[in-house]
N, C-alpha and C positions, 0 to 999 in steps of 0.2 A: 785272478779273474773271478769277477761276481756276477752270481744272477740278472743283476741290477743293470747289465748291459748288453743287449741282446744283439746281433750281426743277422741278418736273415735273408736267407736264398733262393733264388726263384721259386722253387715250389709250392712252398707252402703261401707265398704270395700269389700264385697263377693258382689256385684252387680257391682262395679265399674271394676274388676278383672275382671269378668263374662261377664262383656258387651265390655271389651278392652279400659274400658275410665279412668282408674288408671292415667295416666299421666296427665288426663284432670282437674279431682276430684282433684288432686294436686296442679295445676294452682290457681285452685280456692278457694283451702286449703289455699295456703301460704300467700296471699295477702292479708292485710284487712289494711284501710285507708290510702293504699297506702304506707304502710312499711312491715316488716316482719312479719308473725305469725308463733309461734312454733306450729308442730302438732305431738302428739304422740297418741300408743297405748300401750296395754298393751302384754306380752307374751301369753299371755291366747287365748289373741283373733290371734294372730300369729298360734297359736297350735291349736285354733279352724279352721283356714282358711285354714291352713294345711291337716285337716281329710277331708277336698274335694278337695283335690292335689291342692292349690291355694298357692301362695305365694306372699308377698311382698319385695322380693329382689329388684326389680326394683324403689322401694317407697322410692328412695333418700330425700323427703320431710319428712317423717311419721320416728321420734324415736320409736322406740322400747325400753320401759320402764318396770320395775318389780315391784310388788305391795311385797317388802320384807322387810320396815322400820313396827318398831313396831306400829307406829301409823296407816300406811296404813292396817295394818293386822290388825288390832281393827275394825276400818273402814271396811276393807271385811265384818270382819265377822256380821256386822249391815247389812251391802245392801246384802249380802248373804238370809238374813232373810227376809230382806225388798221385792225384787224381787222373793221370794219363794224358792229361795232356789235350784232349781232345773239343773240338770246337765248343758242343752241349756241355764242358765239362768249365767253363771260362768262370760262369756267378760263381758254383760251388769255391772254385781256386780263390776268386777273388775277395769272396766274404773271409773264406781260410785263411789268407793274406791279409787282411786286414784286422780281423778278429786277432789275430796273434801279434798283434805290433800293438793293438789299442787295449790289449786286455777285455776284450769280448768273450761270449760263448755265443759260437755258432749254431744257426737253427737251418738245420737241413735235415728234408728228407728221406735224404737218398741213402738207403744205409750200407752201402759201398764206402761213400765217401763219409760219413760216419765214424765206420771203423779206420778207415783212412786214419781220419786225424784221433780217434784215440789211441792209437797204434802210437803217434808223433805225438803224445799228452798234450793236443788241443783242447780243451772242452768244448762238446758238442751237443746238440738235444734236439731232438726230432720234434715237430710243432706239437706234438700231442700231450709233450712232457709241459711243455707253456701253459696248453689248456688245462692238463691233469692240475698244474700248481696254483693256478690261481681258483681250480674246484679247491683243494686243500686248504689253501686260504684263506675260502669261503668270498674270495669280491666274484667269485658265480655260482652258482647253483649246479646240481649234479643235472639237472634237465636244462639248462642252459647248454653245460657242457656237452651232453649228449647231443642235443642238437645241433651243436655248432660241428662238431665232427660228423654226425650224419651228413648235414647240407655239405660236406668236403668230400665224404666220398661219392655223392650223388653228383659232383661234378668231377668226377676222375681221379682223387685220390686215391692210393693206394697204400693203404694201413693196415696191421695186421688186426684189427678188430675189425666187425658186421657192423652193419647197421644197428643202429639199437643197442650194441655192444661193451662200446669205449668205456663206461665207470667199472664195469665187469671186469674188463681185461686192463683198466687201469688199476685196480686192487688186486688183482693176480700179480700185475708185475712188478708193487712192490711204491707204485706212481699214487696211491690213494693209501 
């Protein structure tokens, strides 16, 4: 599994939509050491994004993939179990289901399901590790960076850095 192919699950999409910064998220989606990265999600999470009027039409970077080979559907049904199981819980399973059949790393959130799957040696990274490596990079700026995670928690994200904060606690934790 490489960087180079990224799976990504509601959240960090319903924040990026929410806060106007989809084009941004995308920027900094596609680029990683300076060549292309594929980035997909799954229908699920499309059909989740959708039950709060949100869309990704405009997400020319982000395929839209189906978790319907029989291997991936073996797979749902483990991280189905593994993540609980539970309705809110369907994108997360289903990126994690797919991400491991296609040799993806998972970008969620949620850091339940997180340790989930590094528990299960999935590779996982919360969207901030995305942003953190393309500041590393250098294809953004560390005020680029900062403000793109400010505009996320100003629409309901929930990170463990402040406003203002993210390259701070991005080089504290090791991400800068």
């Amino acid at each position: 599994m490489t960087a180079n192919f990224l799976a990504w699950d509601t959240s960090p999409l319903f924040h990026a939509i929410k806060a106007g910064k989809l084009d941004v998220l995308g920027d900094v989606a596609r680029t990683w050491q300076g060549g292309g990265r594929r980035n997909v999600t799954t229908q699920t999470v499309v059909d989740e994004l959708s039950t709060y009027g949100l869309s990704l039409a405009s997400a020319d970077w982000l395929e839209i993939v189906h978790v319907d080979h029989l291997n991936e559907l073996a797979a749902l049904v483990k991280w189905m179990d593994r993540v609980s199981g539970s309705k809110s819980n369907e994108g997360e399973a289903t990126v994690l289901a797919w991400a491991e059949v296609n040799g993806a790393i998972a970008v969620i959130d949620d850091g339940d399901a997180r340790r989930i799957a590094l528990r299960h040696s999935l590779p996982v990274w919360g969207s901030l590790r995305v942003i953190a490596t393309a500041v590393s990079e250098g294809h953004i700026t560390e005020y680029v960076g900062n403000n793109l995670v400010d505009a996320l928690i100003n629409s309901g994200a929930r990170y463990p850095c402040a406003r203002g904060q993210f390259i701070s606690w991005a080089k504290q934790n090791g991400l800068l």
